[in-house]
C-alpha positions as a Python dict, from the first residue, in 0.01 Angstrom:
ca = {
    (1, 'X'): (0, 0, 0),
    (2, 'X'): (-389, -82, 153),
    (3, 'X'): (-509, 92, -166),
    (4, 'X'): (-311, -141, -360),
    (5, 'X'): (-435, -436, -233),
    (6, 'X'): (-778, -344, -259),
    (7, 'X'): (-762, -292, -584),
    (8, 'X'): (-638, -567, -648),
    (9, 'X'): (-899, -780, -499),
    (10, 'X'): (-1158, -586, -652),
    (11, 'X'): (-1010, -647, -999),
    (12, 'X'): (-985, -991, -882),
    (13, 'X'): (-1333, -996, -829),
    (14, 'X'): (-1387, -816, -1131),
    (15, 'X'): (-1231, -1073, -1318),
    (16, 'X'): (-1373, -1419, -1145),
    (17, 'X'): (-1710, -1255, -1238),
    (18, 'X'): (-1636, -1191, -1589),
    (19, 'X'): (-1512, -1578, -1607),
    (20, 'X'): (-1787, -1742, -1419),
    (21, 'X'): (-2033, -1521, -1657),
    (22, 'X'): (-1893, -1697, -1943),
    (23, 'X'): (-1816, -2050, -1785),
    (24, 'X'): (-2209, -2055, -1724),
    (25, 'X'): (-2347, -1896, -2119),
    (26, 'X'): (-2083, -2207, -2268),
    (27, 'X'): (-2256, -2452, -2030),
    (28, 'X'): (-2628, -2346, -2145),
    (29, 'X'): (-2487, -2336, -2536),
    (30, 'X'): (-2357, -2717, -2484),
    (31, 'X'): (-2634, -2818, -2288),
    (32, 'X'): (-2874, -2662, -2566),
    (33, 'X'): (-2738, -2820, -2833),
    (34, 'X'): (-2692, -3192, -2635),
    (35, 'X'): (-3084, -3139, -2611),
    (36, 'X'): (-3126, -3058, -3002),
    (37, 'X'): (-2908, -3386, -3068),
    (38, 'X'): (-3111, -3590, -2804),
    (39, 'X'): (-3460, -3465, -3011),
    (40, 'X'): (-3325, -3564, -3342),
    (41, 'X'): (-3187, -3889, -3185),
    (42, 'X'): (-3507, -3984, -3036),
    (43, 'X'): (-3726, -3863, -3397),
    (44, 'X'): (-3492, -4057, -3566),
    (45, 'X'): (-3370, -3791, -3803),
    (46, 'X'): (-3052, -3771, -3624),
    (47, 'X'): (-2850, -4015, -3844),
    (48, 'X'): (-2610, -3924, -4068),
    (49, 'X'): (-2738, -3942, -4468),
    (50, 'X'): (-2648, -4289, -4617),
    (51, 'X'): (-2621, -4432, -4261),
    (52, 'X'): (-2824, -4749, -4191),
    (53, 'X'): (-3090, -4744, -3935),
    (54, 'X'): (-3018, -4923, -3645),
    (55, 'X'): (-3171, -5241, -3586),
    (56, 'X'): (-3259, -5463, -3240),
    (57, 'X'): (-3057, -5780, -3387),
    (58, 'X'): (-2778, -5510, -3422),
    (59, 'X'): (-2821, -5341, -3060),
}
């Protein structure tokens, strides 16, 4: 039954790894692309085509 267990908690571990490992790559890809979007915001080329600049009497 003590074998059991352990094994259980190592797959346990196992898994929680294998989840945090991915948890943390999705966060970087977000957090890379928010940065690419905050770039082209800031350079102004991050408009849609055909969408009016935005202008200070506007903001």
């Amino acid at each position: 039954m003590t074998d059991v267990v352990l094994y259980l908690e190592t797959l346990e571990h196992e898994l929680l790894l294998f989840a945090a490992f991915w948890i943390v790559i999705g966060a970087l890809d977000e957090l890379g692309l928010d940065l690419c979007w905050l770039s082209l915001r800031l350079l102004g080329r991050g408009a849609p085509a055909g969408s009016p600049k935005p202008r200070l009497a506007h903001l």
